[in-house]
CHARMM internal coordinates of N, CA and C (Angstrom, degrees):
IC EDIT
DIST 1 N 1 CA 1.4551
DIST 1 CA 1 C 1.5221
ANGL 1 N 1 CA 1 C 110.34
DIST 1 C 2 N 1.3777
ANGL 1 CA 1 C 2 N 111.63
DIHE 1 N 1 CA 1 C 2 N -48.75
DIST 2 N 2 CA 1.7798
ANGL 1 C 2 N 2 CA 116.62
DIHE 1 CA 1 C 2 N 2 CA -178.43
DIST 2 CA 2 C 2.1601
ANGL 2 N 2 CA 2 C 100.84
DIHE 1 C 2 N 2 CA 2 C -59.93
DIST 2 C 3 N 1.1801
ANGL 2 CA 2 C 3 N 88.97
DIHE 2 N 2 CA 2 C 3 N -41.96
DIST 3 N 3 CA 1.3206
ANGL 2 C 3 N 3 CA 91.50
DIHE 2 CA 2 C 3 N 3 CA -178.29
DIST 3 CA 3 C 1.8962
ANGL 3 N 3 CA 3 C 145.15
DIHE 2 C 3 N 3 CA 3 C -41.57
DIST 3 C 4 N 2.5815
ANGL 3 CA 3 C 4 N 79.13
DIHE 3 N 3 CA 3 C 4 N -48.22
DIST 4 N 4 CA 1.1845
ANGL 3 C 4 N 4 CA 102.16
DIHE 3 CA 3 C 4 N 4 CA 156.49
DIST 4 CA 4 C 1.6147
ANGL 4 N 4 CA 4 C 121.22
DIHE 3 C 4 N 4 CA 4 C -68.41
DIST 4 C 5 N 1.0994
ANGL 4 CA 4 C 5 N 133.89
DIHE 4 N 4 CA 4 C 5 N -7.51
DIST 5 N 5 CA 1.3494
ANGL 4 C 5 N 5 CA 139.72
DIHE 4 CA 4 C 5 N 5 CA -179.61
DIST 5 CA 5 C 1.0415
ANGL 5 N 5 CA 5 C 113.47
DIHE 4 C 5 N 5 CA 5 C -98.89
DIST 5 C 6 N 1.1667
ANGL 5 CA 5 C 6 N 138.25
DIHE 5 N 5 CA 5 C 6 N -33.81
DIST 6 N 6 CA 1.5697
ANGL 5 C 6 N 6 CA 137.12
DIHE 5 CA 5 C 6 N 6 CA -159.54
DIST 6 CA 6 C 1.8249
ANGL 6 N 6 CA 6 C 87.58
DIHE 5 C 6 N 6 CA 6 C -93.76
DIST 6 C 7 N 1.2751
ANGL 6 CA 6 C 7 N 127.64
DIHE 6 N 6 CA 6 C 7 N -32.40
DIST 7 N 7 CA 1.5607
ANGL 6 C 7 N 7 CA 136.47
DIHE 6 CA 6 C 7 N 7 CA -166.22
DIST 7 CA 7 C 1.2851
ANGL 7 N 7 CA 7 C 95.63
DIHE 6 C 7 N 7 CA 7 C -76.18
DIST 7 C 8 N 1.5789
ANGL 7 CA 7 C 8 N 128.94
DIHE 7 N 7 CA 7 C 8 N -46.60
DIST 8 N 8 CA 1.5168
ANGL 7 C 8 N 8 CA 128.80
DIHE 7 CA 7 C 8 N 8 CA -169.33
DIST 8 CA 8 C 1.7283
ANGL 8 N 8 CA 8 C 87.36
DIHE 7 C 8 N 8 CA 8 C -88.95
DIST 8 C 9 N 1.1543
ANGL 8 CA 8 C 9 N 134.00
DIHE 8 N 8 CA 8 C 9 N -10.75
DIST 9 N 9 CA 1.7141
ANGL 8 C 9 N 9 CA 98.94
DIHE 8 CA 8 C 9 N 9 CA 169.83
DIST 9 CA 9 C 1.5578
ANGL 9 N 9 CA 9 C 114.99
DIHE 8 C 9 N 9 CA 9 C -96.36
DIST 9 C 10 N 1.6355
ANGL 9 CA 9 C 10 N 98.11
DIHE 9 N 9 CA 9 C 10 N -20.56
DIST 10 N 10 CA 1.8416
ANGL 9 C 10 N 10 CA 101.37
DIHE 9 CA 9 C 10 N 10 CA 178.08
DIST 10 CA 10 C 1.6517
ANGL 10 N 10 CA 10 C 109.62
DIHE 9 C 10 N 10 CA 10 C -72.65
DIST 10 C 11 N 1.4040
ANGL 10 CA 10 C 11 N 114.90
DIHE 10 N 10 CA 10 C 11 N -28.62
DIST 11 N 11 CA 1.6110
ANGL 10 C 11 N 11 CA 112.60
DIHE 10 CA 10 C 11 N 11 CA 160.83
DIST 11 CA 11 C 1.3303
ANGL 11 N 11 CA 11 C 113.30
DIHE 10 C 11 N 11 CA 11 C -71.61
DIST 11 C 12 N 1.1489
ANGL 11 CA 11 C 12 N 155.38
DIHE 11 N 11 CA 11 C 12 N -64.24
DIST 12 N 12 CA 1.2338
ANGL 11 C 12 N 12 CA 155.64
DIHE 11 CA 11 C 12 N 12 CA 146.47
DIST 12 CA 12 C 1.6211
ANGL 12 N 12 CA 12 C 101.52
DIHE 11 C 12 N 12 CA 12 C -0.32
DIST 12 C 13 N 1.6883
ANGL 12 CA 12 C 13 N 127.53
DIHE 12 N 12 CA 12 C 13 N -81.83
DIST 13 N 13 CA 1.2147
ANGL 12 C 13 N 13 CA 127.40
DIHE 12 CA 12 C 13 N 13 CA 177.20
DIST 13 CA 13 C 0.9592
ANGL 13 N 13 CA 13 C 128.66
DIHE 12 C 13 N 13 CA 13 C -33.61
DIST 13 C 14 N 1.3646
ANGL 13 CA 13 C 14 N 113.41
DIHE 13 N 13 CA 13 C 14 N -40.41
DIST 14 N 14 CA 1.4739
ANGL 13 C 14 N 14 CA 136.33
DIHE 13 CA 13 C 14 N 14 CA -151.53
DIST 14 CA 14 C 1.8038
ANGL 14 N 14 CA 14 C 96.44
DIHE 13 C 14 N 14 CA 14 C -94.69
DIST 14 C 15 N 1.5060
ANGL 14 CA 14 C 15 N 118.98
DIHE 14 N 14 CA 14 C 15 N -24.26
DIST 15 N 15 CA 1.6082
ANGL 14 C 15 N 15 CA 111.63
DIHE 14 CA 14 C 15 N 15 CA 174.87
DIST 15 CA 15 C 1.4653
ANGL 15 N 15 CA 15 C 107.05
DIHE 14 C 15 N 15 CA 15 C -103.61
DIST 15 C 16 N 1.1316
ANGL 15 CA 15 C 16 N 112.95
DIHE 15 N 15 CA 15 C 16 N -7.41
DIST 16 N 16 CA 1.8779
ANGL 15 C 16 N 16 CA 118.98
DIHE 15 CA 15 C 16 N 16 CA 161.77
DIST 16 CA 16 C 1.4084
ANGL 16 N 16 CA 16 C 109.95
DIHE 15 C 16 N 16 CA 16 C -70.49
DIST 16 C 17 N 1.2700
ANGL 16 CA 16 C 17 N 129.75
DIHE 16 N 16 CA 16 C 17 N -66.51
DIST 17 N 17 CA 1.1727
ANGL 16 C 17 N 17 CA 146.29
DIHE 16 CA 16 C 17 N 17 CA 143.95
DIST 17 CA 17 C 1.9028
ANGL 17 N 17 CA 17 C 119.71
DIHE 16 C 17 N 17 CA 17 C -16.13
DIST 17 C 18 N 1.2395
ANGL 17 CA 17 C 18 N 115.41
DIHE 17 N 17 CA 17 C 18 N -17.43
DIST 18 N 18 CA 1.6234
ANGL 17 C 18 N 18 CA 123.43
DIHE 17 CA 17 C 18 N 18 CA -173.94
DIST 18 CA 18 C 1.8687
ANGL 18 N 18 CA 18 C 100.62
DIHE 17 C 18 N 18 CA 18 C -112.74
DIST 18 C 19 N 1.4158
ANGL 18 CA 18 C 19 N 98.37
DIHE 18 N 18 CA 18 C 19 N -33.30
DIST 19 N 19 CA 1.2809
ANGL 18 C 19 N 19 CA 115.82
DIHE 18 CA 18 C 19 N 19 CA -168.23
DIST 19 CA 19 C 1.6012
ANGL 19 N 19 CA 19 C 119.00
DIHE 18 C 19 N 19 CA 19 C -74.09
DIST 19 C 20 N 1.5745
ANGL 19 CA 19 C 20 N 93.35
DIHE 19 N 19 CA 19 C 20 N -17.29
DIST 20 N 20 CA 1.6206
ANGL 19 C 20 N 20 CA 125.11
DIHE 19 CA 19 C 20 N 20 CA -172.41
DIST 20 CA 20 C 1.2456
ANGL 20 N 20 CA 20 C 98.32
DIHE 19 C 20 N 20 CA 20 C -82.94
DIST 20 C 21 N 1.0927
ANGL 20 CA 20 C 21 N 105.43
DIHE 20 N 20 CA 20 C 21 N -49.22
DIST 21 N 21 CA 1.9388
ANGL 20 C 21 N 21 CA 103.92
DIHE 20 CA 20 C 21 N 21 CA -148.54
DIST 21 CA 21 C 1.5302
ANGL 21 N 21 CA 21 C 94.50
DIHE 20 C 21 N 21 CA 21 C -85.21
DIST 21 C 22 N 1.7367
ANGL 21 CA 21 C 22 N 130.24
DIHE 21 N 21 CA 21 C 22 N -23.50
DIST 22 N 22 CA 1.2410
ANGL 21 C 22 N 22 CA 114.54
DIHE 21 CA 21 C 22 N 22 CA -179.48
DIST 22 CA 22 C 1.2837
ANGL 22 N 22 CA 22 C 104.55
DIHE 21 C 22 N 22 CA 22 C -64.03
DIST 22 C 23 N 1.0479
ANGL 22 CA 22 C 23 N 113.90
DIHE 22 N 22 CA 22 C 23 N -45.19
DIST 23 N 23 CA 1.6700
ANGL 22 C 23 N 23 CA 123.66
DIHE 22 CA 22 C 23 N 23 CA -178.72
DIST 23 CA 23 C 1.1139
ANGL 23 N 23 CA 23 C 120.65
DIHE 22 C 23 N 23 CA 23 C -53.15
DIST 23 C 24 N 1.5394
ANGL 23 CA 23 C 24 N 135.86
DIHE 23 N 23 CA 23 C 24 N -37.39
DIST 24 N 24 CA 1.0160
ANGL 23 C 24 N 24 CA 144.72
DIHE 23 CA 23 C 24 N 24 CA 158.48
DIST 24 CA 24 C 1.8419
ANGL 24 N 24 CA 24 C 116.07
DIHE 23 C 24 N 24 CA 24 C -66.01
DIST 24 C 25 N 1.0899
ANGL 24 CA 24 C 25 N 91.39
DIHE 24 N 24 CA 24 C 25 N -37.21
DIST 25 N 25 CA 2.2855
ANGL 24 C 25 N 25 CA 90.24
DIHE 24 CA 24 C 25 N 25 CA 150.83
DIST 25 CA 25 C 1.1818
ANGL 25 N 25 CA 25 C 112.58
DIHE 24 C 25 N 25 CA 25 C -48.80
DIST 25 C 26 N 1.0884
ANGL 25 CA 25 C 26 N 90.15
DIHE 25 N 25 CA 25 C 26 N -51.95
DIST 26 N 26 CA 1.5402
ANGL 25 C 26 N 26 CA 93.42
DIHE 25 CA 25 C 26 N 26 CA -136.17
DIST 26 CA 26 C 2.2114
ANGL 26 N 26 CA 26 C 95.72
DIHE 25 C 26 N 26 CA 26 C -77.69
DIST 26 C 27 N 0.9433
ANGL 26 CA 26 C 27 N 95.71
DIHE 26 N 26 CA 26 C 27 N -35.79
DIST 27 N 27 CA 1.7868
ANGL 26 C 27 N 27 CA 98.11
DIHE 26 CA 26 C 27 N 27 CA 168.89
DIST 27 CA 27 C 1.7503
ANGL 27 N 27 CA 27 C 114.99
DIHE 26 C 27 N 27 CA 27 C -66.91
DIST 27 C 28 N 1.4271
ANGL 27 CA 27 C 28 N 104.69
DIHE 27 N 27 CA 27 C 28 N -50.63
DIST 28 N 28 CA 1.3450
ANGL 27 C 28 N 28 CA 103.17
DIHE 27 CA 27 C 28 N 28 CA 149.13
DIST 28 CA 28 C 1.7700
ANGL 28 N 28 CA 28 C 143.21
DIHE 27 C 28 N 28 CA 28 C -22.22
DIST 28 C 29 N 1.4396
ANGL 28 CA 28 C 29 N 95.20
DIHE 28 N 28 CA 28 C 29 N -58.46
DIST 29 N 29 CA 1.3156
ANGL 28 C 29 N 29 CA 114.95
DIHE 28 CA 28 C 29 N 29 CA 169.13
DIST 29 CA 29 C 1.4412
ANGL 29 N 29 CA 29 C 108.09
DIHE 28 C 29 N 29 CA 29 C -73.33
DIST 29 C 30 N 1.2647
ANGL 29 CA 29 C 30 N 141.07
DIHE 29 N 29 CA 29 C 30 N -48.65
DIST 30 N 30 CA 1.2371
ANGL 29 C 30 N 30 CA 158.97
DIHE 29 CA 29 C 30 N 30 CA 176.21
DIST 30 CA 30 C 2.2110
ANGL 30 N 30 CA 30 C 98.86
DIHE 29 C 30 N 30 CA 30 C -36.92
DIST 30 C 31 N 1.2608
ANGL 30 CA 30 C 31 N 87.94
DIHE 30 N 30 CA 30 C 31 N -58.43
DIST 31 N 31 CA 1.5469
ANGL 30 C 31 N 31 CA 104.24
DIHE 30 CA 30 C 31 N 31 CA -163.21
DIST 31 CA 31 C 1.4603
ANGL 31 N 31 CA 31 C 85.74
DIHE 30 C 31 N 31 CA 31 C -67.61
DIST 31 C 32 N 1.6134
ANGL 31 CA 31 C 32 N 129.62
DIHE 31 N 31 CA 31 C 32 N -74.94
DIST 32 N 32 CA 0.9849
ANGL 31 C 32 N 32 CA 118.61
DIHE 31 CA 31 C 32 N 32 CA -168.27
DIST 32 CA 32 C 0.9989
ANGL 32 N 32 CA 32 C 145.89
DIHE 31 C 32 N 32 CA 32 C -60.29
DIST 32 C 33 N 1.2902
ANGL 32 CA 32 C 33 N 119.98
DIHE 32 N 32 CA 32 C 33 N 10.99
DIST 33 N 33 CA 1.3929
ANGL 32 C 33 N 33 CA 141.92
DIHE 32 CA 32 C 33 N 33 CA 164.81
DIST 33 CA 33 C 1.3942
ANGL 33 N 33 CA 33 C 130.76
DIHE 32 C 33 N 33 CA 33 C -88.60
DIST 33 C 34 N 1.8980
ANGL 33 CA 33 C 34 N 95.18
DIHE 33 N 33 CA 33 C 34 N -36.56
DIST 34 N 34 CA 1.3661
ANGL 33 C 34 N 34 CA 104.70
DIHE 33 CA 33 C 34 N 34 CA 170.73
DIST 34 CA 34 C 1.6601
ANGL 34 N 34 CA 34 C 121.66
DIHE 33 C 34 N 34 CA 34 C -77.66
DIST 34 C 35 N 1.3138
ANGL 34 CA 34 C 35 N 93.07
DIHE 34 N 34 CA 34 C 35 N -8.39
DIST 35 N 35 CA 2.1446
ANGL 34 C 35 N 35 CA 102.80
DIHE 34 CA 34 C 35 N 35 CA 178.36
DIST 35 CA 35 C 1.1002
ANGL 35 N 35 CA 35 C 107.25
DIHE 34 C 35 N 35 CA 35 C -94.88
DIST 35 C 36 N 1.5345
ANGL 35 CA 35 C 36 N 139.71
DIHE 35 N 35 CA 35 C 36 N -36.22
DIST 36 N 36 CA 1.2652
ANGL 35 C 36 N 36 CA 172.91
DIHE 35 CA 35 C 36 N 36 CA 120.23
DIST 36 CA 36 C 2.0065
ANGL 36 N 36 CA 36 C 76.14
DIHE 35 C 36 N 36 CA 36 C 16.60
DIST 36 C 37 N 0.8358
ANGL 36 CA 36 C 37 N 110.38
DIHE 36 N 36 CA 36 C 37 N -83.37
DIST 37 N 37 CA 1.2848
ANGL 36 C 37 N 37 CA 136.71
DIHE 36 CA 36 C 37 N 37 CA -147.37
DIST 37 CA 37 C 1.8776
ANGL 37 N 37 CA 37 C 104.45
DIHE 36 C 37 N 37 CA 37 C -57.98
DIST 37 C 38 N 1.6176
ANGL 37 CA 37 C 38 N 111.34
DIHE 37 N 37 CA 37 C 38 N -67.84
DIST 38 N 38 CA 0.8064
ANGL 37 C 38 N 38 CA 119.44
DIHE 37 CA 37 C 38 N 38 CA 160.18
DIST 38 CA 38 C 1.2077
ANGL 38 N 38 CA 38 C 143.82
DIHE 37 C 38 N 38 CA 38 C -10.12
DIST 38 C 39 N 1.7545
ANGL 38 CA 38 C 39 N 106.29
DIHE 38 N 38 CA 38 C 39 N -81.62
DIST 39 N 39 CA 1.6013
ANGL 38 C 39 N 39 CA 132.95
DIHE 38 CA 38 C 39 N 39 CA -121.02
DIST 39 CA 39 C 1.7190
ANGL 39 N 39 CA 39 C 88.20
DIHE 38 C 39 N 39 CA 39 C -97.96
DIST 39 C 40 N 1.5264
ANGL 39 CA 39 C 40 N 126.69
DIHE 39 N 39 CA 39 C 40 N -26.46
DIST 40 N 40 CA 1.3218
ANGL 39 C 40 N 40 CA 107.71
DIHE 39 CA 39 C 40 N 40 CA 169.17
DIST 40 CA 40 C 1.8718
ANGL 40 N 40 CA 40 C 136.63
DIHE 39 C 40 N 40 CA 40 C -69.70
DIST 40 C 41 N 1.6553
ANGL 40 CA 40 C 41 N 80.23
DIHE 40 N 40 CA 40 C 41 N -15.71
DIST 41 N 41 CA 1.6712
ANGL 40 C 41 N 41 CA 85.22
DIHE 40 CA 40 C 41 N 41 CA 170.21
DIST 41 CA 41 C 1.2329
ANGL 41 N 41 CA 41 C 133.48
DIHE 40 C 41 N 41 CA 41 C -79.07
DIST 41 C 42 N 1.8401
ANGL 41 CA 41 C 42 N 99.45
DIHE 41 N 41 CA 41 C 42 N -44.45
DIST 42 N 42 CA 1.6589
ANGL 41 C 42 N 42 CA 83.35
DIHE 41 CA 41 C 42 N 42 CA 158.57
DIST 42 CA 42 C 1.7426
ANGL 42 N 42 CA 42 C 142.44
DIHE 41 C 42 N 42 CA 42 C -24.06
DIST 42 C 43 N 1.3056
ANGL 42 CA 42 C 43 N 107.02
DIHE 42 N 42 CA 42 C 43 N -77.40
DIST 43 N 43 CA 1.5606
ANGL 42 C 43 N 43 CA 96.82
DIHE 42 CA 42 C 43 N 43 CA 176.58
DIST 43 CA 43 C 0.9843
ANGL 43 N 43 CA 43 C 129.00
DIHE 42 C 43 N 43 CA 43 C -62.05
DIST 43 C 44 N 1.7810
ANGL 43 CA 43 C 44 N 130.22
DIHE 43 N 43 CA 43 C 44 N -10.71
DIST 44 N 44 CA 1.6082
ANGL 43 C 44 N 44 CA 122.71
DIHE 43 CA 43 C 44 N 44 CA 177.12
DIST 44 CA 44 C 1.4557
ANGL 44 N 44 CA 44 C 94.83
DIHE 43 C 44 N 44 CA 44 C -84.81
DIST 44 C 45 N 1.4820
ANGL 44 CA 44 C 45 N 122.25
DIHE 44 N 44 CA 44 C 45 N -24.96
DIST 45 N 45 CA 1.9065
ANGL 44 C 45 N 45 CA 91.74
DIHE 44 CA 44 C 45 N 45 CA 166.91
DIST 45 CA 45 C 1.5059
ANGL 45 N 45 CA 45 C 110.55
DIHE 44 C 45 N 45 CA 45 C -91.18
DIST 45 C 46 N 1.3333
ANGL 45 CA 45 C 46 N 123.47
DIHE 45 N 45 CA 45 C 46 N -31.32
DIST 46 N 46 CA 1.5473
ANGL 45 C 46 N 46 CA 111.86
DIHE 45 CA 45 C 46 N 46 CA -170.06
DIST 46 CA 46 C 1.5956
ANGL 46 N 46 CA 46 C 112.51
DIHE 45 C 46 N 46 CA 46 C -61.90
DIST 46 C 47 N 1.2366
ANGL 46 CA 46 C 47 N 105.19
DIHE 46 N 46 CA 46 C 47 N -27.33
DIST 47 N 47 CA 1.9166
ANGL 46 C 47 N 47 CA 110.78
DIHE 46 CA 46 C 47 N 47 CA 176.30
DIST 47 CA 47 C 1.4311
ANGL 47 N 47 CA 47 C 109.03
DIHE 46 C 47 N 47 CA 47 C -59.53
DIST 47 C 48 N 1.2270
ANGL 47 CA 47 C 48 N 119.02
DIHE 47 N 47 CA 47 C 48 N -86.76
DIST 48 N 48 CA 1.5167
ANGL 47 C 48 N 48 CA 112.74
DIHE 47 CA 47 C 48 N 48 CA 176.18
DIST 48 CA 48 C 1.6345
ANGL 48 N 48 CA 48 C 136.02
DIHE 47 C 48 N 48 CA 48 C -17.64
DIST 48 C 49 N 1.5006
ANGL 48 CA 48 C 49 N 91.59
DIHE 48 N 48 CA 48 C 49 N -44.92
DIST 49 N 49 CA 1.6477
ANGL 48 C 49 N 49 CA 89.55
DIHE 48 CA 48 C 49 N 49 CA -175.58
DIST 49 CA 49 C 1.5579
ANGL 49 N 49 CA 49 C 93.65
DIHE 48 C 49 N 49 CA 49 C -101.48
DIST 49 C 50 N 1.4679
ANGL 49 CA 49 C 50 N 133.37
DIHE 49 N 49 CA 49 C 50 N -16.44
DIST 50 N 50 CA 1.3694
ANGL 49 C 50 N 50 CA 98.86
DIHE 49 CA 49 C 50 N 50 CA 153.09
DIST 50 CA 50 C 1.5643
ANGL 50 N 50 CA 50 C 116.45
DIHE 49 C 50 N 50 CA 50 C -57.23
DIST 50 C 51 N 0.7998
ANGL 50 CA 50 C 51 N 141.65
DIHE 50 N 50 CA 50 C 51 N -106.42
DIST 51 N 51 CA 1.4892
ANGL 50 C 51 N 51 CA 158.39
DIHE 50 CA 50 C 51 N 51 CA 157.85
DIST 51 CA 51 C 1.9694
ANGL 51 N 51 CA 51 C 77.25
DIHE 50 C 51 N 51 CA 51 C 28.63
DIST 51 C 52 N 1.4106
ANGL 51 CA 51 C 52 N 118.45
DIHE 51 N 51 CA 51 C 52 N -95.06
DIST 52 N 52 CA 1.4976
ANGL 51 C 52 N 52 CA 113.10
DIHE 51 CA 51 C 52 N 52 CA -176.67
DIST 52 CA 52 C 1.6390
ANGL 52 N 52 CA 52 C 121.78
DIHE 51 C 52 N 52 CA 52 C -10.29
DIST 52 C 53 N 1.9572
ANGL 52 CA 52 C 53 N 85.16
DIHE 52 N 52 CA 52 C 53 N -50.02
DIST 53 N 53 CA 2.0582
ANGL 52 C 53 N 53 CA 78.03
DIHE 52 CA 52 C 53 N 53 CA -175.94
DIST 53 CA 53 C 1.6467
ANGL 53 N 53 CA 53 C 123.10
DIHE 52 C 53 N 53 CA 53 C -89.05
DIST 53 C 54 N 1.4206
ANGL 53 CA 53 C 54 N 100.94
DIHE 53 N 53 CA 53 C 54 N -7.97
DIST 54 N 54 CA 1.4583
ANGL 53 C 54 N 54 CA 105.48
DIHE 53 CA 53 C 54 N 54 CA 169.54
DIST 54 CA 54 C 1.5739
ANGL 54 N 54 CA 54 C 108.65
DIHE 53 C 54 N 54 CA 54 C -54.09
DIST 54 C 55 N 1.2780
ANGL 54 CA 54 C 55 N 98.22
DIHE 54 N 54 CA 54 C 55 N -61.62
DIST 55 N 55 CA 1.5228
ANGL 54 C 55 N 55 CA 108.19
DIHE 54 CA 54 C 55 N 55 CA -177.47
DIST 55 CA 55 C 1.7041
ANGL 55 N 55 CA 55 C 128.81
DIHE 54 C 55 N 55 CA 55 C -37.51
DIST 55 C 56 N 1.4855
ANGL 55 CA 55 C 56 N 75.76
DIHE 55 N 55 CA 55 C 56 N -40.45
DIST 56 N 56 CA 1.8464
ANGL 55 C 56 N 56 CA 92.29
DIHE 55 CA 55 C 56 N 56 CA -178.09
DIST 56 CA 56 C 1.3395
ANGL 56 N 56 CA 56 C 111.16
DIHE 55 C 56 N 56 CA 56 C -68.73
DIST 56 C 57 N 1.5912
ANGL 56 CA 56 C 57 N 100.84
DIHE 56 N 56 CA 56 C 57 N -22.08
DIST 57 N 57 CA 1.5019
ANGL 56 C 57 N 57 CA 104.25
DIHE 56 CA 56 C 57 N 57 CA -173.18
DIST 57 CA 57 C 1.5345
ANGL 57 N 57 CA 57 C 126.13
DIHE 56 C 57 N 57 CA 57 C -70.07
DIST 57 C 58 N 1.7963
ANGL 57 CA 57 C 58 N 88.81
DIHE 57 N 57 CA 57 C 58 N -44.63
DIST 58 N 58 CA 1.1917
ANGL 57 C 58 N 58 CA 101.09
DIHE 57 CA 57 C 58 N 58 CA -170.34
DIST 58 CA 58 C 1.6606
ANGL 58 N 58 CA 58 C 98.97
DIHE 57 C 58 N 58 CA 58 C -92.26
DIST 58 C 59 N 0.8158
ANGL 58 CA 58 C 59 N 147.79
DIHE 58 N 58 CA 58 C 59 N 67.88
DIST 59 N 59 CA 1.2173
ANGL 58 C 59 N 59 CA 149.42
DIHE 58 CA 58 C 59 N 59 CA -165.17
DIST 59 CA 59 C 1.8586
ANGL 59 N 59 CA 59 C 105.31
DIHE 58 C 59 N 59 CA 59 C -126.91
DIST 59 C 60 N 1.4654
ANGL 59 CA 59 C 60 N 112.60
DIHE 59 N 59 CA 59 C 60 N -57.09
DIST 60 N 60 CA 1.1052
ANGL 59 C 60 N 60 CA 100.63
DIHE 59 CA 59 C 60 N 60 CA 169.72
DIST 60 CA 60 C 1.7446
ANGL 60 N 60 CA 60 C 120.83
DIHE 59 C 60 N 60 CA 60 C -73.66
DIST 60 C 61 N 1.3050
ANGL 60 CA 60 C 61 N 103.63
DIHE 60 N 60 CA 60 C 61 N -21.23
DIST 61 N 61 CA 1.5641
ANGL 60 C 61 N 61 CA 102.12
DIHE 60 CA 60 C 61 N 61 CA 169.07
DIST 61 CA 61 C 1.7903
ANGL 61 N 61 CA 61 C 124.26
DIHE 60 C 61 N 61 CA 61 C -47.75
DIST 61 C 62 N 1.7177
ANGL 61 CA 61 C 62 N 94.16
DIHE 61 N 61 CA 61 C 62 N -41.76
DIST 62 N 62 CA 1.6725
ANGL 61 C 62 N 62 CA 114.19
DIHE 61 CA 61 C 62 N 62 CA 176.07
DIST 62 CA 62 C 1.3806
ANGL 62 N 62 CA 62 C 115.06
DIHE 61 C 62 N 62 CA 62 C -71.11
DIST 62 C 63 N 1.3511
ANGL 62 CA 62 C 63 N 118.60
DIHE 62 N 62 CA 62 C 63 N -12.33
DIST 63 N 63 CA 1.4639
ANGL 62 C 63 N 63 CA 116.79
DIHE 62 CA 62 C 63 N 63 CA 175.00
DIST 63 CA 63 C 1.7822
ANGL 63 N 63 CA 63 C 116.54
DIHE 62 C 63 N 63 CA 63 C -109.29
DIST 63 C 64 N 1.2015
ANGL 63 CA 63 C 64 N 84.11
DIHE 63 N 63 CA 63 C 64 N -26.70
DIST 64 N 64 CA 1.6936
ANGL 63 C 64 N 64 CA 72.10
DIHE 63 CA 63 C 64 N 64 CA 160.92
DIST 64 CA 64 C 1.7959
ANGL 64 N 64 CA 64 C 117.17
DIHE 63 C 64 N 64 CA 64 C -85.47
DIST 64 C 65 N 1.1541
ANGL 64 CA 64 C 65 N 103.43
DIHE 64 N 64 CA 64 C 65 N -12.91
DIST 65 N 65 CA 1.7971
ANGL 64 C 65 N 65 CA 102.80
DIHE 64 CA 64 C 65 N 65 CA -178.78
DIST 65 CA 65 C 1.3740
ANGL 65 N 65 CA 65 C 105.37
DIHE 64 C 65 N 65 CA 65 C -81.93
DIST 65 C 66 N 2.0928
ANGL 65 CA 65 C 66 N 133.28
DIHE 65 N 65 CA 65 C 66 N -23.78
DIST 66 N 66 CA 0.8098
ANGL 65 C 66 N 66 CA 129.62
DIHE 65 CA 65 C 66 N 66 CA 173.06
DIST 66 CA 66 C 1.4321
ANGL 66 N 66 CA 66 C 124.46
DIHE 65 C 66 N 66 CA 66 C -88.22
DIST 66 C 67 N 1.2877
ANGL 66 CA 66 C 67 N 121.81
DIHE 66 N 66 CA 66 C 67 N 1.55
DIST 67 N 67 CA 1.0701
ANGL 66 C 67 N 67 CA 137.75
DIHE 66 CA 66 C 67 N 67 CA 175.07
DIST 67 CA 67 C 1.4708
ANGL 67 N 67 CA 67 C 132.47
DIHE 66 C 67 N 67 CA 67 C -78.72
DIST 67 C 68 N 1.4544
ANGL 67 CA 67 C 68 N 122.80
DIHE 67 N 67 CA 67 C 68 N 110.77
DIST 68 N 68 CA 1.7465
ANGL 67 C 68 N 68 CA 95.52
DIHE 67 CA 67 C 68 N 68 CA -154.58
DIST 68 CA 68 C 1.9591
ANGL 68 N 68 CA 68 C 96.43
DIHE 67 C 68 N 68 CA 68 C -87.57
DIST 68 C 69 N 1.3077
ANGL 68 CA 68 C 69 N 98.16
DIHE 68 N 68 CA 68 C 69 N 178.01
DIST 69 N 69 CA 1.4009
ANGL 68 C 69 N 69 CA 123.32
DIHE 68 CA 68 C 69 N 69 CA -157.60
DIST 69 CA 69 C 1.5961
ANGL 69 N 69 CA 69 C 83.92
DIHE 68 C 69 N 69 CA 69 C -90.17
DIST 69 C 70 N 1.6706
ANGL 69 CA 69 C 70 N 112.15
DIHE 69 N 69 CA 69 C 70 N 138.92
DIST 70 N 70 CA 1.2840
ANGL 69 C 70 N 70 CA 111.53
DIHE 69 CA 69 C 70 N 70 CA 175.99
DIST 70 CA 70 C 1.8205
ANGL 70 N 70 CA 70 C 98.45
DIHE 69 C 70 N 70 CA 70 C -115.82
DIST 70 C 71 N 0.7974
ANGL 70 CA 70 C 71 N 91.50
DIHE 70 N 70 CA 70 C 71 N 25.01
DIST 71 N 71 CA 1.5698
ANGL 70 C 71 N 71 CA 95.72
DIHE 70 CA 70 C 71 N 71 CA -163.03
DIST 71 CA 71 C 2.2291
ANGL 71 N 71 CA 71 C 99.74
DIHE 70 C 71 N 71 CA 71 C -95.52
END
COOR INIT
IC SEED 1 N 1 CA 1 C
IC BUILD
């Protein structure tokens, strides 16, 4: 009798347990699609306008180095 019970809860577990992990695919897949998607754009815009603001930066640096000394 204990036997029949412990068998109908380890089947029971055992399709909770199956029912999980699709679900956990299946969000899986969900996520990885949505980063998938993303994560290459970042750096083709963040490069450029770094590189842009370096420039800007150093810009007054380049004009005082081209500038001769009247001194």
């Amino acid at each position: 009798m204990a036997d029949d019970t412990t068998r109908g809860e380890l089947a029971q577990l055992r399709a909770q347990f199956a029912a999980q992990q699709d679900e956990v695919a299946a969000l899986r897949r969900m996520v990885g699609a949505s980063t998938t998607r993303r994560s290459p754009r970042l750096p083709r815009r963040f490069l450029p306008l770094a590189l842009v603001a370096l420039l800007v930066a150093l810009l007054p640096v380049a004009t005082l180095a081209a500038t001769p000394s009247t001194t």
